[in-house]
SERO-4910 file (N, C-alpha, C, O; in steps of 0.05 Angstrom, whole numbers):
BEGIN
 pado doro    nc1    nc2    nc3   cac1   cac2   cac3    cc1    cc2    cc3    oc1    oc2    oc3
  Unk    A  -1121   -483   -147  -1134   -463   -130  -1147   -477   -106  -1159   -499   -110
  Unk    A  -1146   -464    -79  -1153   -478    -51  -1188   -473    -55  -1198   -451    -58
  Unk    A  -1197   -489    -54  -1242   -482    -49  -1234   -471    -29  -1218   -478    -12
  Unk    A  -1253   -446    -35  -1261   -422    -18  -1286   -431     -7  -1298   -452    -13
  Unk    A  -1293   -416      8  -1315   -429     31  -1336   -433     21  -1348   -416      9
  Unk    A  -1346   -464     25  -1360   -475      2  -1385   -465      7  -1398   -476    -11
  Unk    A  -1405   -446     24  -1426   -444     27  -1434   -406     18  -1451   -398      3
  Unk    A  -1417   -394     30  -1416   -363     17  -1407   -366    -13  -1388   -378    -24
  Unk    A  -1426   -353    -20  -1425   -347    -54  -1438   -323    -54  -1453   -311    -38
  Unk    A  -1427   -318    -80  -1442   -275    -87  -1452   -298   -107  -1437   -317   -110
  Unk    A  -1471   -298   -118  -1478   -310   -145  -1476   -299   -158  -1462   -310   -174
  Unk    A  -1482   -269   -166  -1479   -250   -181  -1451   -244   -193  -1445   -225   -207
  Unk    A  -1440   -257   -188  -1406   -270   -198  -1409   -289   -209  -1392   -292   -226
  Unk    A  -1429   -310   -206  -1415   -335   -223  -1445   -331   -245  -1468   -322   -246
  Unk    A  -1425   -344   -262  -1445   -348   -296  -1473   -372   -287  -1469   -394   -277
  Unk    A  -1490   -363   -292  -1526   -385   -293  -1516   -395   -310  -1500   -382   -324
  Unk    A  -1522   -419   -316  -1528   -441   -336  -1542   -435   -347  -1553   -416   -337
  Unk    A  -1551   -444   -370  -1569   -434   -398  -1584   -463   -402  -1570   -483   -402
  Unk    A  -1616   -466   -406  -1621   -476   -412  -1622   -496   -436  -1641   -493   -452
  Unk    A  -1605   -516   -441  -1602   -526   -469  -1619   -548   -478  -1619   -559   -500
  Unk    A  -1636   -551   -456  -1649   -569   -471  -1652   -599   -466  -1670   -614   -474
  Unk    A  -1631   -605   -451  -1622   -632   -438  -1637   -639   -426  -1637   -663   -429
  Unk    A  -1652   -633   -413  -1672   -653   -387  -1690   -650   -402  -1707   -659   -387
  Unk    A  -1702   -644   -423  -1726   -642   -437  -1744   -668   -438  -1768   -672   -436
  Unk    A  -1724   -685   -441  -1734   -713   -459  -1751   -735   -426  -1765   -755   -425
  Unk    A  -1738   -718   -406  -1736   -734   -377  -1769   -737   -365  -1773   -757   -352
  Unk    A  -1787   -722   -367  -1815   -716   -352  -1832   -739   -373  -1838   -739   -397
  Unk    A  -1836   -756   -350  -1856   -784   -366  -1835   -813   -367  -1843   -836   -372
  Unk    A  -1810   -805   -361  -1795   -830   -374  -1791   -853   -347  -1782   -843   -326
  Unk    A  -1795   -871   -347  -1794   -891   -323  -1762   -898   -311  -1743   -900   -327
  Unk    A  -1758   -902   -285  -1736   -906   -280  -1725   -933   -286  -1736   -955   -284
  Unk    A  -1696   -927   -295  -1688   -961   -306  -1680   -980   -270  -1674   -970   -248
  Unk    A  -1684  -1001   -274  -1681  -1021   -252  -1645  -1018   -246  -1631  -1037   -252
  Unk    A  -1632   -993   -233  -1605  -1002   -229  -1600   -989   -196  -1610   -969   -185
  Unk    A  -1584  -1004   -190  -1573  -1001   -157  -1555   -981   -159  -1538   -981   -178
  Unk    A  -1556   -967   -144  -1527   -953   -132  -1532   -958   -107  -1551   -965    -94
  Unk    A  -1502   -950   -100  -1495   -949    -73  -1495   -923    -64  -1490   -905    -80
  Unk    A  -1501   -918    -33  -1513   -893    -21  -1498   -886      0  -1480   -899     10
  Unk    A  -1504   -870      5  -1476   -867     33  -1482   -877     62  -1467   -871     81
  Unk    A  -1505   -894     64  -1513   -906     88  -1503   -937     77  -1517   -956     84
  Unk    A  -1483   -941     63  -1479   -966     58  -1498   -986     45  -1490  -1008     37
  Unk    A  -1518   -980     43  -1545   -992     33  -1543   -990     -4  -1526   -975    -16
  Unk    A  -1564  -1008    -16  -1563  -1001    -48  -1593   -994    -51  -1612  -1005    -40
  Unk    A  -1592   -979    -65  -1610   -962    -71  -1629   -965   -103  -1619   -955   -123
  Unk    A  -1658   -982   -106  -1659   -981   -142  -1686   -954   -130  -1702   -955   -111
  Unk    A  -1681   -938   -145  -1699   -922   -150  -1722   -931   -159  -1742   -927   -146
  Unk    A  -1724   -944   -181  -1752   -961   -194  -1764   -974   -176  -1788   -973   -179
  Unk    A  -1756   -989   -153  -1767  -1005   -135  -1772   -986   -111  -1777   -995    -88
  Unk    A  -1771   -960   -117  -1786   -949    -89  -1816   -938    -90  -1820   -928   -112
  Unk    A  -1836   -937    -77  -1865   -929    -82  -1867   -904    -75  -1852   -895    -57
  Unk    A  -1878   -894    -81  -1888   -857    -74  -1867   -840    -82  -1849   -846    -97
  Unk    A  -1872   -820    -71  -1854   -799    -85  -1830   -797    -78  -1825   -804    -55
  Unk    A  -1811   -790    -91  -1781   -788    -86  -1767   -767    -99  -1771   -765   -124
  Unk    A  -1750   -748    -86  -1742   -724   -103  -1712   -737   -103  -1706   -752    -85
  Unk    A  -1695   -732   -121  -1667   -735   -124  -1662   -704   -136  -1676   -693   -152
  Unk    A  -1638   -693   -124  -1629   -676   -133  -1597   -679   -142  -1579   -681   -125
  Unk    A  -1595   -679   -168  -1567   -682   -179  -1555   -657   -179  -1567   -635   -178
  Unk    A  -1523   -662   -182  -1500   -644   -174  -1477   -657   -186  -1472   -681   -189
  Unk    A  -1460   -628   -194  -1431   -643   -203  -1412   -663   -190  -1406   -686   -195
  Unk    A  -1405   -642   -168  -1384   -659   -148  -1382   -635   -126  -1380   -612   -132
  Unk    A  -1385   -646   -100  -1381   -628    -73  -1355   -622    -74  -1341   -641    -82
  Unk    A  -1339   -597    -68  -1316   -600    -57  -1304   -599    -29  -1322   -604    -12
  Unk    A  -1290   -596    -23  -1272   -607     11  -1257   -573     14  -1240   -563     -1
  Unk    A  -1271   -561     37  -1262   -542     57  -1231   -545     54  -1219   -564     63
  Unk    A  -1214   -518     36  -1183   -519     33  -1176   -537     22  -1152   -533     19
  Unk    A  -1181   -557     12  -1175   -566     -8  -1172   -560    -37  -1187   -541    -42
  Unk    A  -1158   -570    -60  -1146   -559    -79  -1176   -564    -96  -1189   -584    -91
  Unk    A  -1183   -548   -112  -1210   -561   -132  -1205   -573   -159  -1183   -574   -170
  Unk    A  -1220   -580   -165  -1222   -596   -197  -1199   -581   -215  -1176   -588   -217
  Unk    A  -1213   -556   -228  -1204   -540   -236  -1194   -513   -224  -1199   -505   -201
  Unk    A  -1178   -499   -245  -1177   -476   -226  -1205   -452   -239  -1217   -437   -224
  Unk    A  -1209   -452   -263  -1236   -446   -262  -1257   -452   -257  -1275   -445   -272
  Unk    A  -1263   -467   -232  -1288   -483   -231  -1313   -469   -228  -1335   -479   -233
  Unk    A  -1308   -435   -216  -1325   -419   -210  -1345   -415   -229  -1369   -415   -226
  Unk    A  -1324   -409   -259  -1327   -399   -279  -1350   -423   -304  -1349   -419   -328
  Unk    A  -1357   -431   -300  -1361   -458   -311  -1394   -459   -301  -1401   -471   -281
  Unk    A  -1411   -445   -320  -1436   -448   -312  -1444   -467   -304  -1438   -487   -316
  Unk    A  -1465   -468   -276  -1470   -480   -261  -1458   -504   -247  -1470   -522   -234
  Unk    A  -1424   -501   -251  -1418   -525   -229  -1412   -511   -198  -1410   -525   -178
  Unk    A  -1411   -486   -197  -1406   -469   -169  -1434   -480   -151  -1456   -475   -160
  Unk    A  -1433   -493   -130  -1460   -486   -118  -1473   -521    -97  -1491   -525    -81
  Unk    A  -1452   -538   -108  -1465   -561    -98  -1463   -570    -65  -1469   -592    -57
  Unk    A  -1453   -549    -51  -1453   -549    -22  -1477   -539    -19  -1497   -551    -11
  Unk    A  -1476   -516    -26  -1500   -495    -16  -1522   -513    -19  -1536   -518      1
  Unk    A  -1528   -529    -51  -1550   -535    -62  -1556   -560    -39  -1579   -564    -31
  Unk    A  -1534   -576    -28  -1543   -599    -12  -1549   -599     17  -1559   -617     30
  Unk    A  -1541   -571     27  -1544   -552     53  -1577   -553     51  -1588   -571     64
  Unk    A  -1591   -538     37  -1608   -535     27  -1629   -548     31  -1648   -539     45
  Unk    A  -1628   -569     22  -1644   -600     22  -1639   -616     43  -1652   -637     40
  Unk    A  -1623   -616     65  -1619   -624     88  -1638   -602    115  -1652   -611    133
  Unk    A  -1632   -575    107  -1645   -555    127  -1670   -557    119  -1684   -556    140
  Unk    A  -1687   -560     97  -1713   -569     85  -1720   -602     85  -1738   -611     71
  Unk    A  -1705   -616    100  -1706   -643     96  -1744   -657    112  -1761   -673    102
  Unk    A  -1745   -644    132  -1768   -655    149  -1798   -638    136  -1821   -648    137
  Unk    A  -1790   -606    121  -1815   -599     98  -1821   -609     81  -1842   -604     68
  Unk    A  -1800   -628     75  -1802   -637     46  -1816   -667     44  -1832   -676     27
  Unk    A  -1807   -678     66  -1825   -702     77  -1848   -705     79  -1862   -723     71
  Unk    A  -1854   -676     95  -1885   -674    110  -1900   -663     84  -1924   -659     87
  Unk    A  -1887   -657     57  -1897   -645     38  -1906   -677     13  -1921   -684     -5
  Unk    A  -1889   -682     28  -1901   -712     10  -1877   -736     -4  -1881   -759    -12
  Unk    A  -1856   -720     -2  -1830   -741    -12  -1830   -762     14  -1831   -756     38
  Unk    A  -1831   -780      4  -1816   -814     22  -1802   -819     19  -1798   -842     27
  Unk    A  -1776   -804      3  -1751   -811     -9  -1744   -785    -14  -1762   -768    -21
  Unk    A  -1713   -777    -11  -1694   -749     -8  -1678   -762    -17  -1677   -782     -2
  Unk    A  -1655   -765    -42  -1631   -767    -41  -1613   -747    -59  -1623   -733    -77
  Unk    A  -1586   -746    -51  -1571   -729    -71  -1562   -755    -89  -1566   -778    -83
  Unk    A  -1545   -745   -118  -1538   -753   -131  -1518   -750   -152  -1527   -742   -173
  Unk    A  -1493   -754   -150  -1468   -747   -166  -1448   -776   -179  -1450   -801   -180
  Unk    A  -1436   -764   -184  -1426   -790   -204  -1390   -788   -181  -1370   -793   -193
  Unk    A  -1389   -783   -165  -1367   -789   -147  -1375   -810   -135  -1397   -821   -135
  Unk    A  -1346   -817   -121  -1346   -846   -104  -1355   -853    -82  -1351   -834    -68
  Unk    A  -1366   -870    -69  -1382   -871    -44  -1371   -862    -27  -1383   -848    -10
  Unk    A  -1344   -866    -24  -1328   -856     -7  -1321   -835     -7  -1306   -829     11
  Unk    A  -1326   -816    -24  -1320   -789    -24  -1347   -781    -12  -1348   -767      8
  Unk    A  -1367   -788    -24  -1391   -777    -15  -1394   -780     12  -1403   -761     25
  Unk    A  -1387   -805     26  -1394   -806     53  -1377   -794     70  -1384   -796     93
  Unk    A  -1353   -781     66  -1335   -763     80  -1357   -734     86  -1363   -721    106
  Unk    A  -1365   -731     54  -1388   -707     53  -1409   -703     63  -1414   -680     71
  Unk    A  -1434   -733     66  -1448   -736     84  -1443   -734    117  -1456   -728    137
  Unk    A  -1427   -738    114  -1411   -736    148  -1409   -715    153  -1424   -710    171
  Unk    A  -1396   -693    144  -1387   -676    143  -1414   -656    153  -1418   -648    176
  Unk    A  -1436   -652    124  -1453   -642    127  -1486   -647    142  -1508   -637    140
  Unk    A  -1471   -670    157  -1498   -681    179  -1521   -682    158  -1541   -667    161
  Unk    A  -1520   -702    134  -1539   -706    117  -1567   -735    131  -1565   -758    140
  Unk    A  -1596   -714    126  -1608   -730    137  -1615   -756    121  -1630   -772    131
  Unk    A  -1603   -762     89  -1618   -769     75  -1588   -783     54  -1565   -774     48
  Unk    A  -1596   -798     51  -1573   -811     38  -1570   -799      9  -1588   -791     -6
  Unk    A  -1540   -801      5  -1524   -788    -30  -1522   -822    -44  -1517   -843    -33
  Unk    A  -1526   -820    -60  -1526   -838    -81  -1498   -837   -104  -1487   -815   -107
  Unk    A  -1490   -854   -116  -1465   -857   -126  -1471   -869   -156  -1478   -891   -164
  Unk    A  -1463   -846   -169  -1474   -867   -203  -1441   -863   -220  -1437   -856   -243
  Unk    A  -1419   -870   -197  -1395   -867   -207  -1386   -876   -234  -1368   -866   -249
  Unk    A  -1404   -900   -238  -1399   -910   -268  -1420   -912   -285  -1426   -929   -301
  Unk    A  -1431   -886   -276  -1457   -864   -304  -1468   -891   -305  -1446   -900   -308
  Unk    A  -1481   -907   -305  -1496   -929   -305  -1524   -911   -296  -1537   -913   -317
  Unk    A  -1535   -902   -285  -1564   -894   -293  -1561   -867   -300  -1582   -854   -301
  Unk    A  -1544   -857   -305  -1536   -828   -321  -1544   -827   -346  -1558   -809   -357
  Unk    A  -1528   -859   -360  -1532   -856   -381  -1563   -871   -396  -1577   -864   -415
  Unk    A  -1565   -891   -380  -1589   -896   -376  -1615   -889   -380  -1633   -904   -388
  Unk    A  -1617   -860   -374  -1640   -836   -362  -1626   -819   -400  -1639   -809   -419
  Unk    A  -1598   -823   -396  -1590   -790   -412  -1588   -755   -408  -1591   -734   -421
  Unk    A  -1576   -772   -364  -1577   -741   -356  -1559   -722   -366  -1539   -730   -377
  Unk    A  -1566   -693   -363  -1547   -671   -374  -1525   -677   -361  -1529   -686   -339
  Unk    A  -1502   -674   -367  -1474   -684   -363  -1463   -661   -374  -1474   -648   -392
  Unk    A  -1432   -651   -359  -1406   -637   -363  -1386   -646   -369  -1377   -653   -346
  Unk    A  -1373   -651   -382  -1335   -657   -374  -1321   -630   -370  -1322   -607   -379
  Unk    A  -1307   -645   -350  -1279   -631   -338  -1258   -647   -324  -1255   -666   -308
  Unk    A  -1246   -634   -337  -1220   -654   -328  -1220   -674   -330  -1211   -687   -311
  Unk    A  -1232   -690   -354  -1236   -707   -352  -1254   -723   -344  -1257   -745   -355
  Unk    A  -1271   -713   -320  -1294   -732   -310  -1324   -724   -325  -1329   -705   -341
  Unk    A  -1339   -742   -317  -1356   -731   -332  -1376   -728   -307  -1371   -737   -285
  Unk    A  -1397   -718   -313  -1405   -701   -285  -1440   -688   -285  -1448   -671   -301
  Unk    A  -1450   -697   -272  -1483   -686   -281  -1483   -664   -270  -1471   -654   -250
  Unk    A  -1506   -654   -289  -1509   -624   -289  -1523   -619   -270  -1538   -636   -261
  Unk    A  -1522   -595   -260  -1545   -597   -235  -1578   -597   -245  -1587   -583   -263
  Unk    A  -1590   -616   -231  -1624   -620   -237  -1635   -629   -209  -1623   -635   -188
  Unk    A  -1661   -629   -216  -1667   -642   -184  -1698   -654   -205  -1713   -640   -219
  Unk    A  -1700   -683   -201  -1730   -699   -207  -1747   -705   -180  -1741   -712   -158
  Unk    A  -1769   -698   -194  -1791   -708   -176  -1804   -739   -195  -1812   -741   -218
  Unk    A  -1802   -761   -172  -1807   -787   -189  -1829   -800   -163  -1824   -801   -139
  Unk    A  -1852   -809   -178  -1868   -815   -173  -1869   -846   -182  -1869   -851   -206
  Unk    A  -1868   -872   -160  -1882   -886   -168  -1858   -903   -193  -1866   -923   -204
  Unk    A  -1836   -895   -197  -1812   -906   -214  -1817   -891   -234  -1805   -900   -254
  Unk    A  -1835   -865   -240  -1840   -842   -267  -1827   -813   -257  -1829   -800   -236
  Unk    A  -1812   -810   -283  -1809   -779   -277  -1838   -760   -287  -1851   -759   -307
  Unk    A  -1840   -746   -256  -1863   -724   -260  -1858   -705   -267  -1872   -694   -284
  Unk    A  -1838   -694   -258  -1830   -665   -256  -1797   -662   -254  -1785   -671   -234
  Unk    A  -1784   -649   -277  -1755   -642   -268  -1747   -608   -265  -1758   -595   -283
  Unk    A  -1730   -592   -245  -1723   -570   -251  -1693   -570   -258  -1673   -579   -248
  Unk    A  -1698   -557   -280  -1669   -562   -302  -1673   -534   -315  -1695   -528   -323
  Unk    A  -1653   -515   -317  -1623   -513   -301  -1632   -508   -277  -1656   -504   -273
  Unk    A  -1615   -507   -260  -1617   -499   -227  -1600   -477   -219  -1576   -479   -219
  Unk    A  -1615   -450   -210  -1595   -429   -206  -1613   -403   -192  -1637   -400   -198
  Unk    A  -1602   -390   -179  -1578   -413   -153  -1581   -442   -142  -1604   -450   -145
  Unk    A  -1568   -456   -132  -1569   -477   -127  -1574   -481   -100  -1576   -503    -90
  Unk    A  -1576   -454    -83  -1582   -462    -56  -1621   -457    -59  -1636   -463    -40
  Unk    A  -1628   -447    -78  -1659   -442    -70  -1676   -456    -86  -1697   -449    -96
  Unk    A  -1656   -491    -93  -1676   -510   -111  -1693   -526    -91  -1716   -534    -97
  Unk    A  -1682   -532    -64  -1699   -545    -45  -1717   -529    -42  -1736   -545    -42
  Unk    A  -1727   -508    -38  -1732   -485    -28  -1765   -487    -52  -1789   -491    -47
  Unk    A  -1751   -482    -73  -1772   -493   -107  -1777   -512   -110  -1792   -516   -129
  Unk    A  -1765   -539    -92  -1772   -559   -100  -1803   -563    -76  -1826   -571    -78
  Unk    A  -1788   -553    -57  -1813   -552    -33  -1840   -547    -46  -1859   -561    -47
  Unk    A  -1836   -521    -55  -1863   -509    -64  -1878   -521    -89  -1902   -517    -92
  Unk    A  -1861   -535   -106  -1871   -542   -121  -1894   -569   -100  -1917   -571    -92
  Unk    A  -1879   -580    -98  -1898   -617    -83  -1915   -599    -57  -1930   -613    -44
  Unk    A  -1913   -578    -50  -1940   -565    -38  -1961   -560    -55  -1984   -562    -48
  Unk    A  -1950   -553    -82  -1979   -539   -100  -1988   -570   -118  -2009   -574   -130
  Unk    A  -1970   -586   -116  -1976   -616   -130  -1975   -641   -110  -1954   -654   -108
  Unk    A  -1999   -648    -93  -1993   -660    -76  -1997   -695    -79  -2011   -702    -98
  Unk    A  -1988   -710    -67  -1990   -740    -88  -2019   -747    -85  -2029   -766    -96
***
């Protein structure tokens, strides 16, 4: 099936994710010391950054007419949505700053090079992060999907303070109005 236009969505068509429980274990746990690579070419350890930092994870972006993962991918609670959700956090990029993050990144388990076609694409102010080989996925013990084989984080977005998780929102739905929740949240919790 060709991705349909990755930013219009009826939500009210696609299935919410259900809370299972997965990110539970995440609020308090320290970040492990590992690099990824980001789409500004730079490596990235999360543990070694100071102040606040939101990361918002996602399955996998897809490509305007291009063929998708699956052909149910709609169908497949909460993987519909990771354009919108990174739209999102780019158009909120400079509230979210002035709100108290020193650090914005996305985060998926695709290849740098996929991602940075995507950052390009979507005039991202804030670099995507690449945990292609689940190395702090598994690390952390983020919520994860398989499909098709890959395996794929679930959508979440952390607020990490300092190399600590403070705050996670897990499930995420819709996925375009978690920047939006994430904003308000670090307005009513300020560092």
């Amino acid at each position: 099936m060709v991705q349909p236009n990755l930013l219009e969505v009826d939500w009210s068509k696609i299935p919410a994710p259900a809370d299972d429980g997965a990110a539970a274990h995440l609020v308090g746990m320290t970040i492990p010391p590992v690099g990824l690579v980001a789409t500004d070419d730079s490596s990235v350890t999360l543990a070694a950054l100071p102040g606040r930092t939101v990361v918002f994870g996602y399955p996998r972006t897809g490509e305007p007419g291009k063929i998708g993962l699956v052909d149910d991918w709609d169908m497949i609670p909460g993987a519909r949505g990771c354009t919108p959700q990174t739209c999102a956090f780019r158009d909120l990029f400079a509230e979210l700053k002035a709100a108290g993050a020193r650090h914005v990144f996305g985060l998926s388990t695709q290849s740098n090079g996929y991602q940075a076609e995507m950052a390009s694409r979507l005039h991202l102010p804030f670099p995507v992060l690449s945990d292609e080989k689940l190395v702090l996925t598994r690390a952390l013990n983020l919520p994860t999907m398989e499909v098709a084989g890959l395996t794929l984080i679930k959508r979440l977005a952390l607020i990490i303070d300092d190399a600590r998780i403070t705050h996670v929102f897990y499930p995420v739905f819709p996925p375009d109005r978690n920047a939006g929740d994430v904003l308000a949240w670090l307005k009513e919790n300020p560092v």
